[in-house]
N, C-alpha and C positions, 0 to 999 in steps of 0.2 A: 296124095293120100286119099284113098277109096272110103267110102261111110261104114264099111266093117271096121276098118282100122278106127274111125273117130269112134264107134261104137263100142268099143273094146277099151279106148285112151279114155275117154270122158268118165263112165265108172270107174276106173281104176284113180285119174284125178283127184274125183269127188270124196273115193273112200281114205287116199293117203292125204288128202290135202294137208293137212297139218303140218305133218311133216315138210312136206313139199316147200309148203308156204314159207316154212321155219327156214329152211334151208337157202333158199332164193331170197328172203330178206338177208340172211347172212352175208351175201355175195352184194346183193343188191339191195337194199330196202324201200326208198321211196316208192317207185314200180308197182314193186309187189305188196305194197300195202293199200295202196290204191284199188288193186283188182281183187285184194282178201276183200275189203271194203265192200265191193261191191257184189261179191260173191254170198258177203252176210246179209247186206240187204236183201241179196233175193231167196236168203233162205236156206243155205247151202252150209255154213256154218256161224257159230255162235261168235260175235263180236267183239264177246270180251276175251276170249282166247287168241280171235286173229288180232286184235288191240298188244295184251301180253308178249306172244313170239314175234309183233313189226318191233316193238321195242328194243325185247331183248335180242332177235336177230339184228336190229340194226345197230346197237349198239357193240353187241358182240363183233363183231365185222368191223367194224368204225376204231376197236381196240384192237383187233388183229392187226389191223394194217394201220397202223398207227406204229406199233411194235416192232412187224417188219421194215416198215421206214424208220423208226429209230437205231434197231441193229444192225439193218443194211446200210445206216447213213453214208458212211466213206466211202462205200462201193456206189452209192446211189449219187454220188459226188464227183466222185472221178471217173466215171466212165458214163452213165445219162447226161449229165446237167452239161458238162463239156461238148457233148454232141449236138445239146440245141444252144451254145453261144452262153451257157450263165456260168460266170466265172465264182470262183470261192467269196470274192468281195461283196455279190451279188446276192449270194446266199448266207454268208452273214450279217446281211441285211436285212434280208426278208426273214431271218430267225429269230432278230432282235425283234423286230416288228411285229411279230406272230407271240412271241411269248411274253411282252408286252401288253398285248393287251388280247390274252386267252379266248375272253368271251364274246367278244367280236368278231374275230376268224372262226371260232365253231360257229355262231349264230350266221354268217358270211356263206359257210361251208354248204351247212346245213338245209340254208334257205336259194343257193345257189340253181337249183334244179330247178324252184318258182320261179326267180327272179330272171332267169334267162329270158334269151331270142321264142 
């Protein structure tokens, strides 16, 4: 990538960010609310809007795929979970245990990204 090309990317960034931002929390949020973060510190946009769309981008995302694994479950059962070795026993285990105790595996989930290597 030559510095016309950055020169061309970088406005165009700056002016959709919002969007942008919204979108790529949706998919991914932790990430991308780190660098809206930093983006507002330096001035780039207002905080309490990049604040707003990590939320609702990341919650929105978090419900999608949440849904898709709920509707796909059967399929997501008999043809993934079989291929890395986890039998149905397995997994009605880890179901019981998970809905259980709810707020524990989201705050688990959640926090999973800090907590890591």
């Amino acid at each position: 990538m030559n510095s016309t090309d950055l020169e061309t990317l970088v406005p165009w960034i700056i002016e959709h960010g919002y969007l942008i931002f919204f979108i790529v929390a949706f998919i991914e949020g932790p990430f991308i609310t780190l660098a809206g973060g930093i983006a507002a510190a330096l001035g780039y946009y207002d905080i309490l809007i990049i604040l707003g769309l990590a939320i609702i981008g990341d919650v929105g995302g978090d419900a999608l795929y949440y849904a898709i694994g709920s509707y796909n479950n059967k399929i997501l059962k008999s043809k993934f979970f079989r291929l890395i070795g986890i039998n149905d026993t397995k997994i009605s285990k880890i179901e019981t245990l998970v809905h259980g105790h709810i707020r524990k595996a989201v705050l688990l989930v959640k926090l999973s990204p800090v907590l890591g290597p």
